[in-house]
N, C-alpha and C positions, 0 to 999 in steps of 0.2 A: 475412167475411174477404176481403181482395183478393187477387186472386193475379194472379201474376207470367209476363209471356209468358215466350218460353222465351230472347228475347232480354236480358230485365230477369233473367231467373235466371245468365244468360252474364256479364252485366255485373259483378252482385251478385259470384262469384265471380273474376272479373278481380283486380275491387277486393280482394279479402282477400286473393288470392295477394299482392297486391303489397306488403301488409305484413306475410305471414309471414318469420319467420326461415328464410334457406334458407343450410344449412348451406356455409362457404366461398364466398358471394356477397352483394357488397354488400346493405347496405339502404338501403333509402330515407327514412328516417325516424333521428334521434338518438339511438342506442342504445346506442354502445359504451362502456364504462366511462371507458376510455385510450385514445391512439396510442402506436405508437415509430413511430419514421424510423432506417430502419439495416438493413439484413436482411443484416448477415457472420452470423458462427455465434454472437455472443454476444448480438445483437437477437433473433434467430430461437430461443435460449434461453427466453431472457427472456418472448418471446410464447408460447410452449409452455408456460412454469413458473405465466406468469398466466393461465391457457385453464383447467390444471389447479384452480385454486384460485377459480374461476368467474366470474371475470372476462371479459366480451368486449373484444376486443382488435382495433383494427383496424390495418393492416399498412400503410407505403409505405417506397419507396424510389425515391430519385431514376431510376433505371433501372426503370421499371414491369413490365418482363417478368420481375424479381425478386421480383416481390409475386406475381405468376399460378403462377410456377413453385414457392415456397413454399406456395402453397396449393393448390396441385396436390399437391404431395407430401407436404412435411413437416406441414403444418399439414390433409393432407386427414383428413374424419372431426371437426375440432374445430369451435367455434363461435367460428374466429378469421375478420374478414371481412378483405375489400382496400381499396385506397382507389385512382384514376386519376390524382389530382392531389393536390396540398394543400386546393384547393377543396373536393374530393369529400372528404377526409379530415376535415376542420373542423366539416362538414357532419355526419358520420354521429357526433359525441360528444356525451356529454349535458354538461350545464351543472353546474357550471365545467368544460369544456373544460382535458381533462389532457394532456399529449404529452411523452413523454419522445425526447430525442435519442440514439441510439447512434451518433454519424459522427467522423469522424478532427477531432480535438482542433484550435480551430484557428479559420484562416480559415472550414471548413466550418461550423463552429457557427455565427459572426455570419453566416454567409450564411443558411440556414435562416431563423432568429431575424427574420433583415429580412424575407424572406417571409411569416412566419408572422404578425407584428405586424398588418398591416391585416385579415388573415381574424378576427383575435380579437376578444372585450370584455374589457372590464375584471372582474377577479379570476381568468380564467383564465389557467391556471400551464403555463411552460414547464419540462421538467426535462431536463438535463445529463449522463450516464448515464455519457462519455464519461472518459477522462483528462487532461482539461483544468488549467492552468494556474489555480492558487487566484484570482491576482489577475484574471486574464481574469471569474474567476464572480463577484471584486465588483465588476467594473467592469458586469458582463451585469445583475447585481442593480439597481444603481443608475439604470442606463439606461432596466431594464424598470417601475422602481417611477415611474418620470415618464410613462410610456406607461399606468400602472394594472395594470400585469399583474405576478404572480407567476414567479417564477424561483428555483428550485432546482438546487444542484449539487451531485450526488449521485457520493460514488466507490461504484463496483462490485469487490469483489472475487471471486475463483473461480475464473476459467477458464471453460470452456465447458459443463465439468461444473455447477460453482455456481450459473452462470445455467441453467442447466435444471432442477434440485432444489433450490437454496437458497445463493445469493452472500451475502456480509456486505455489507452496505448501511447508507454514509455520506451521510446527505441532512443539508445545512444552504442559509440564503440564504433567503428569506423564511420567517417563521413562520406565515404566513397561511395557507401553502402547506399546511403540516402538516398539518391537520385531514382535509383532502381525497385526502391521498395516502396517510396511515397506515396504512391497513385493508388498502390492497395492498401496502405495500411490508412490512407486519410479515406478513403470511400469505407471501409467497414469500420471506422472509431463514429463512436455515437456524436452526435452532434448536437449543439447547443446555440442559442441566439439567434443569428438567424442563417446558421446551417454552419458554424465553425467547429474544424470535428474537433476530439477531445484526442487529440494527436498530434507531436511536433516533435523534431529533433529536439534531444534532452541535451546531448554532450558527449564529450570522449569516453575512451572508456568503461569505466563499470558506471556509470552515467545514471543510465536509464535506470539499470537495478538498483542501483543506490535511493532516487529517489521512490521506484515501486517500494522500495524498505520503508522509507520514511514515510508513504502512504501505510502501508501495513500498520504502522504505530500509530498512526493519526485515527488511522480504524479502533486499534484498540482502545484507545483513549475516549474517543464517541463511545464506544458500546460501554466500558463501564462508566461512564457518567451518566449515559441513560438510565444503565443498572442500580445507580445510586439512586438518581431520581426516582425509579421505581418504587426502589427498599422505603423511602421516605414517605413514599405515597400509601405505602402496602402499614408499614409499622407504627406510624406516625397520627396517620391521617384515617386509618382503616378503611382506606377507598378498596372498593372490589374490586375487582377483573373488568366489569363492564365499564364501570365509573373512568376506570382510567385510561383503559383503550377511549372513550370518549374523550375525557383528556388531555393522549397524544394526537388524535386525529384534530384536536382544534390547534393545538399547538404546531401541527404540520402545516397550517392556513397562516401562519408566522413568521418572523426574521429563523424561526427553527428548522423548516419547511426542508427536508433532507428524507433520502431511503429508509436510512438507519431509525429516524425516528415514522415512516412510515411503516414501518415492516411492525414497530415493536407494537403500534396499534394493533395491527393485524394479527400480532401473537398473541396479546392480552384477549382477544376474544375470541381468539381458538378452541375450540366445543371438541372432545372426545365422542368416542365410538358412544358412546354412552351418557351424554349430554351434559356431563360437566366440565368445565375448563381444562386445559391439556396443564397450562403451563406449571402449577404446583405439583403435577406429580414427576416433574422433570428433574432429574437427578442436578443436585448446586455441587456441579463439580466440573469446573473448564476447561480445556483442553486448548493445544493451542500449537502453532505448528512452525515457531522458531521466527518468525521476522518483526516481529514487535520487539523480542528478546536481543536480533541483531542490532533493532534501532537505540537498545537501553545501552548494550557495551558499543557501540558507537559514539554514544553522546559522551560516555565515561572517558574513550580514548581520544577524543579530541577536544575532551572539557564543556563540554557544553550543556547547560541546564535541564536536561531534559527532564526534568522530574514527576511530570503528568503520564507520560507514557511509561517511563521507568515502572513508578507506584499502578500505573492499571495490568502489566506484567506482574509485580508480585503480590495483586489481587485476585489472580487466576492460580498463583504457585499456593497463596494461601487457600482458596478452594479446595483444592486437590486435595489437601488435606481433611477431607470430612471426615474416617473414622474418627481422628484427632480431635476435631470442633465438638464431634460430641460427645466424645469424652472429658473434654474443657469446660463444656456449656453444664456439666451435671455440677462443677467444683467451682469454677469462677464466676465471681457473680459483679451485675454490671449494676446502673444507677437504676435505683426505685422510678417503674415507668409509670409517668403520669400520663394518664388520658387530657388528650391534646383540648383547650380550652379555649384558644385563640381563633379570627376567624380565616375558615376555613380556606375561604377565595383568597385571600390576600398571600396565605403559607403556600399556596399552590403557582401565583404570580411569583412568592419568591424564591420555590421551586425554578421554575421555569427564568427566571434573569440569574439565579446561580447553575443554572447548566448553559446558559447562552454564555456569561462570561467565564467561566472555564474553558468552554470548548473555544474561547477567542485565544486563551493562554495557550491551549495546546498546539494550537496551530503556528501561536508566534512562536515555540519554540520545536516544531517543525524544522517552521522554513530559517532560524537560526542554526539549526544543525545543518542546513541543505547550506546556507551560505560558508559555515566554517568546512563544510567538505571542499567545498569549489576554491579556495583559499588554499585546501592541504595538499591537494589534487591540481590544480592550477585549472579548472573547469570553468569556462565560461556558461553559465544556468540562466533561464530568462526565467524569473521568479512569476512572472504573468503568465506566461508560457505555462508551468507546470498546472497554477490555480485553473487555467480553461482547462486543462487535460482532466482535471479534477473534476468538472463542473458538471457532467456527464460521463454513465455509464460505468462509473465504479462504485464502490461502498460505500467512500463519502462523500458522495454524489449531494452538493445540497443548495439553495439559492447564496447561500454564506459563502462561498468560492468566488461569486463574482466580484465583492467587494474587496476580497485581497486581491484578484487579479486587477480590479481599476485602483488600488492602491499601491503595487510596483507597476503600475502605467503611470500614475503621477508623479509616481519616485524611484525607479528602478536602484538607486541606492539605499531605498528603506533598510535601515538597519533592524528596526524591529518592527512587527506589527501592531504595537501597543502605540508606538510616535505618529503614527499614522492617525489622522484628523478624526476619520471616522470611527474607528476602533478606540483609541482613545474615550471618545463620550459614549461610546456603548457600554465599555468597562464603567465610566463614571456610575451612568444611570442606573449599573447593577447594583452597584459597591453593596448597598443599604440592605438589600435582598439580599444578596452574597453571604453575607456577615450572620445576618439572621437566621440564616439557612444552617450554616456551619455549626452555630451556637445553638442551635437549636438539635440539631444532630447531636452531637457532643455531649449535651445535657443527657439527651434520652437512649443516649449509648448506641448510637446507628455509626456503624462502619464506614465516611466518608474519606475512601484515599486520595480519590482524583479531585473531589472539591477540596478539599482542605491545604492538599499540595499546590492547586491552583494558584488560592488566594495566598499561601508562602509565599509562592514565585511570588506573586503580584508586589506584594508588600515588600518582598525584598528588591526587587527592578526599582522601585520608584524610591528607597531609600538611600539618598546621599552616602549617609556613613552606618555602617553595619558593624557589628562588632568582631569581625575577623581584625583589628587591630590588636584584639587581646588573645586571638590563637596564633597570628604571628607571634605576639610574645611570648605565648607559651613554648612555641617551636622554638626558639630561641634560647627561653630559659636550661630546655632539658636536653635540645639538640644541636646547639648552636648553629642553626639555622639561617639567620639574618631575616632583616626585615629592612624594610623601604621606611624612611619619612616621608610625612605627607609637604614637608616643607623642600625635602631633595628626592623626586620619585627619579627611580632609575639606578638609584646607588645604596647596595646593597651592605650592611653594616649588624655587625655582633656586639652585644655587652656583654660582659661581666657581671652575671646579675647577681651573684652570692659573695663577691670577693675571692672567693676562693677558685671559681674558673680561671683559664688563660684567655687568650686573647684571639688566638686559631679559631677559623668558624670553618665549619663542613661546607664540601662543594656544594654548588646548588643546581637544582635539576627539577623536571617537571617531569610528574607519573602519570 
């Protein structure tokens, strides 16, 4: 047997240190499952929640002393490594080379993106993590599918929390992609029922981020009708801070039973450094970071009703406005406020069935913007599909998602969610509430957009005939426009309404 001087046994062991795994330090060799590029608090999530689920995961950010100091601290003790460059990053992943992006929505993406192209081969997949614009991810799709590479744009929801334990995760934009990402992205999506994670192919293209978009509005829409509720409760009712965090904590044990209305419990009894309530000395002025807004000129461009989320957007734009309001509120004066004399449980029940049947409106006209996309787009969307991805681990995380998901299980061509059995008599059983609510608002000059557009929608859906036959005629009259009979639909026809017009009508076209 040969044996080894003492230099060849120094060597020998050189050589194996240098391709053990040494915990939080590069390796030298293609090991790591993933990358992300990103280290705020939702990259550095995200790499924790994949560390747990045994994934190695390796780290950059354009600022490198953000990857050392992460894995110095937060990431010390895991088997997540770093990366010094893109170079070094590219390097250390195994084939297909996976990389998800978490950087600000944008220029930063295609900047990345160009860098990232020459280090690749073909079928390794780029993925999009960020809140990027739908159509940005099918123009990224199309550009990357001539280069040979994979691209996915995935929305992220949760918080900071979500990406640490479990976000709802929208991935669409190559299908190729799928096969290769699944395994991670369904082990770290939060999980619902009895362990279905809140994860599944979306669709082609800008897919995914289309419906993170239409999630984003759906968000907006729950926080101000909670808002409202609030205001109702605060101005109407003169309930305290305590009275109503109790409340929403009962109304959370309900068909209401959702984050959104967990969280606001837990705000209303929020206590300052100094033992009184936080929440009135919190400046009434909203901010707001553009995907509600994408969802409002989305519904505009492809017609579709979106009018709940629309009005909770320009109920944040009107906030903003507080010098304004109170310079308004010294001049304009609203209805003489009577102290509320009715009882009090019963306006509080019909609080609570006019914010349960709104938030039913808002969702049907959700997922009717999501169906008129996949129509404009030729997307195939599994509407159940999205309702479980919902169901867990994001914003509108609530028990209400299951029932639209087992209502496109009974019908996957529900056209609306109002025709649907169950939905239908829940709207019923509010209506009486609904109504009283509004009217009562109204009277006592309380600012209801989201309920009040609600029950518009409502009332105009279930109306046969609406009086747009007399704004046809007016188009007609001033513009000659044409108009349809209801006796010949399809054929399009001008009058003469003064005698003095001719007979020529203007092309016709849709805006």
């Amino acid at each position: 047997m040969r044996k080894f001087s003492s230099d060849g046994v120094a060597v020998v062991k050189t050589l194996f240190a240098s391709v053990v795994l040494r915990r939080n330090q590069p390796l030298t060799m293609a090991q790591a499952d993933i990358a992300l590029i990103g280290l705020a608090v939702m990259g550095q999530n995200l790499i924790l929640n994949m560390n747990d689920h045994g994934f190695v995961v390796c780290a950059f950010n354009r600022t490198v002393s953000k990857v050392h100091d992460f894995l110095n601290n937060e990431a010390k003790g895991t088997k997540v490594i770093g990366a010094e460059s893109l170079e070094d990053m590219v390097s250390k992943l195994k084939k297909p080379r996976r990389i998800i992006l978490l950087v600000k929505a944008g220029q930063a993406v295609d900047d990345f993106i160009d860098k990232l192209v020459p280090l690749l081969d073909s079928g390794d997949i780029i993925i999009d993590g960020g809140n990027s614009e739908y159509r940005d991810t099918t123009r990224r799709c199309k550009s990357l599918q001539e280069k040979k590479l994979l691209f996915v744009g995935s929305g992220v929801s949760g918080g900071e929390e979500g990406a640490r334990y479990g976000p709802s995760l929208m991935p669409g934009g190559h299908k190729e992609a799928w096969p290769h990402i699944k395994d991670i992205f369904q082990s770290i999506a939060a999980k619902v029922g009895t362990g279905e994670p809140c994860c599944d192919w979306v669709g082609d293209e800008g897919a995914g981020h289309f419906v993170k978009m239409v999630h984003n509005g759906i968000e907006y829409g729950d926080m101000q009708l909670i808002c409202e509720a609030y205001h109702l409760m605060k101005d109407v009712l003169c309930m305290d801070h305590d009275e109503m965090a109790q409340v929403f904590e009962e109304w959370n044990k309900t068909e209401l039973d959702s984050f959104l209305i967990e969280i606001t419990a837990n705000i209303l009894k929020f206590k300052d450094a100094d033992g009184t309530h936080l929440l009135p000395k919190i400046r009434d002025s909203a901010g707001q970071k553009g995907t509600g807004k994408w969802t409002a000129i989305s519904a505009l461009e492809y017609g579709t009703p979106v009018t709940l989320i629309g009005e909770a957007v320009f109920a944040r734009c009107l906030s903003s406005l507080k010098e304004e309001r109170v310079n308004a509120s010294r001049s304009l004066a609203g209805p003489q406020r009577v102290k509320f004399s009715g009882n009090k449980a019963q306006f509080l029940e019909d609080i609570k069935k006019a914010l349960y049947a709104s938030k039913i409106i808002s969702y049907a006209q959700g997922f009717m913007l999501l169906r008129q996309a996949a129509l404009e787009f030729g997307w195939s969307l599994n509407y159940g599909a999205i309702a479980l991805m919902w169901r867990g681990g994001c914003i509108i995380r609530s028990v209400f998602l299951g029932k639209i998901k087992e209502a496109f299980d009974q019908n996957p061509e529900l056209q609306n969610l109002l025709l649907d059995d169950f939905f239908c008599k829940a709207v019923q059983d509010c209506q009486e509430s609904w109504r009283r609510v509004v009217s009562t608002g109204v009277q006592q000059g309380i600012p209801m957009p989201c309920f009040t557009t609600a029950l518009s929608f409502y009332d105009g859906y279930r109306h046969e005939m609406l009086p747009a036959n007399l704004l046809q005629a007016q188009r007609d009259y001033f513009g000659a426009h044409t108009y349809e009979l209801l006796s010949n639909p399809g054929k399009f026809i001008h009058t003469n309404w003064t005698g003095h017009g001719g007979k020529v009508s203007s092309s016709s076209y849709n805006a």
